[in-house]
C-alpha angles and dihedrals in degrees: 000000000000083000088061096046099059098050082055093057088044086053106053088035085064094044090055089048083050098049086049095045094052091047086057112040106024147080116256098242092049099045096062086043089057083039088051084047101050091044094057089047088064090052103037081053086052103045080042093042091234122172121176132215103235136333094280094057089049095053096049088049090048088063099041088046078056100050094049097042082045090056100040090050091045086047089053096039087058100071131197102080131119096224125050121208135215154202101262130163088285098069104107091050139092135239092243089050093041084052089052097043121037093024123092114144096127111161105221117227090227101050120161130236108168093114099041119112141199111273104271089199106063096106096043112142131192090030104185120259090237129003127193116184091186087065088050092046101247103127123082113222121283118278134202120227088191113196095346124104084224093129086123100059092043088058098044094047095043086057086050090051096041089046086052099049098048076049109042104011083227120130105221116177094211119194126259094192085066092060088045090049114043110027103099093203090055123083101214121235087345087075146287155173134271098217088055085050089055098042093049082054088059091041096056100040089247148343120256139228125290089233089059103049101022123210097258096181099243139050124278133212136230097033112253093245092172086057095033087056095066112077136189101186141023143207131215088186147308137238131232106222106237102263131251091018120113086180097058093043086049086060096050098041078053090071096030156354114270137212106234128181123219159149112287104151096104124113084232099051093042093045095046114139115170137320124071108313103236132178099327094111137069121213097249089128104231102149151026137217132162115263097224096176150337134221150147123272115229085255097055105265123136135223163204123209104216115185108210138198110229103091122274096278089084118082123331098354085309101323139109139204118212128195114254127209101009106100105060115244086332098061127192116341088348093299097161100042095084127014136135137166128207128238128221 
């Protein structure tokens, strides 16, 4: 308390030095523009619950706060995109800090591939011209990794949940800290894969519930063997999607949802807000998330739906729409280059 306290007397110590430095030094115009600023970084840290440490701190969050609410204004000022960007909870941080924080797709060396089998959907004919697994009830609700790079295990774990309730029609909420616990070939919060998800799952004869084994925000170590042993659901194996084929990934999101990696370190990808995802990525694979549909905008342009990680405050209540069959075998942000599904 006293802690808190503090910082809030450093705060507003170094607003005060800010508002006299602006009276001194700047334009008019300018000065209430920094003041209007200023003003919209303490709400947003109080929408956002943000407390910092001490009045420099404050200060350098304060202009990056400035640079990346400059560029998403300037972005939607422009006009003429298919997609629109906001101010989120990611907004006084840097790329570099966003990268190391909130992206965890990290291919392991070892990575295992006993339980994998041939994809059972290349043939497939009469794939539907859009599919949604929220309208069919198939998606379990939106969750947040905070400040762990954990991306892997949430989409692992969302495909598992999504698998068990086409399956079941029963909603489980399964627990991703057990994935950032207990796969050896993961490293926790610091990144991992989703086929080594889904091979740890085999492995253990199941994954458990949330409510058993909690998200904690951070990796723990020894594995809790006792909580990881009871299990709720279990794989028999799992399939890799044929690469650099939106075709073949449409078959298999037909039949469910599954888990992609790709590149999400972009300004434009962390600050989406609503509207179809084109162009603004490379194909440098960073992150994962779970493809829970496709379709095809009024305006003819068509789309991935692609389930994150990061609340329900980023993008459209969590979700994003990518743009589909405009990248050549790649696709949008590399979506085709690495995806799998697991198999009850």
């Amino acid at each position: 308390m006293m802690a808190a306290s503090l910082c809030q007397k450093q705060c507003l110590f170094a607003l005060f030095i800010l508002a006299f430095w602006i009276n001194q030094v700047i334009p008019r115009q300018l000065q209430q523009s920094l003041l209007a600023m200023s003003k919209r970084h303490e709400q947003w840290m109080a929408k956002h619950g943000k407390v910092y440490e001490d009045a420099e701190e404050h200060q350098k969050r304060f202009r990056i706060f400035k640079e990346n609410v400059e560029f998403i204004e300037s972005f939607n000022a422009a006009g003429d995109r298919s997609y629109n960007l906001s101010i989120n909870q990611f907004a006084d941080l840097t790329r570099e800090e966003f990268k190391k924080l909130y992206l965890g797709y990290k291919p392991s060396h070892q990575t295992g591939s006993r339980n994998v089998t041939s994809f059972k959907y290349e043939s497939m004919i009469g794939v539907p011209d859009s599919v949604d697994w929220r309208a069919r009830g198939a998606v379990t609700s939106v969750k947040s990794q905070g400040s762990c790079g954990g991306c892997w295990a949430f989409s692992a774990v969302a495909a598992v949940e999504s698998m068990h309730l086409i399956n079941k029609h029963v909603p489980l909420d399964l627990s991703e800290q057990q994935l950032l616990d207990c796969d050896p070939l993961s490293h926790g919060c610091g990144g991992g894969l989703m086929r080594d998800a889904f091979e740890y799952i085999i492995a253990n004869g199941g994954i458990t519930s949330e409510k058993n084994y909690p998200f904690v925000e951070h990796t723990q170590y020894p594995c809790n063997k006792a909580s990881a042993g009871y299990t709720e659901v279990k794989l028999s194996g799992y399939q890799n999607v044929p690469i650099y084929s939106e075709e073949s990934l449409m078959r298999a999101v037909a039949k469910q949802p599954v888990s992609v990696a790709i590149e999400a370190s972009t300004d434009n990808f962390r600050f989406y807000r609503d509207g179809i995802f084109k162009k603004d990525c490379g194909s440098v694979l960073n992150h994962a998330v779970l493809a829970v549909g496709y379709g095809t905008s009024p305006d003819g342009i068509k789309y991935w739906i692609l389930k994150n990680s990061w609340a329900k405050s980023w993008g459209e209540g969590g979700y994003m729409r990518l743009a589909r069959g405009v990248a050549g075998n790649v696709g949008i942000c590399g979506i085709t280059s690495d995806s799998s599904f697991p198999i009850a």
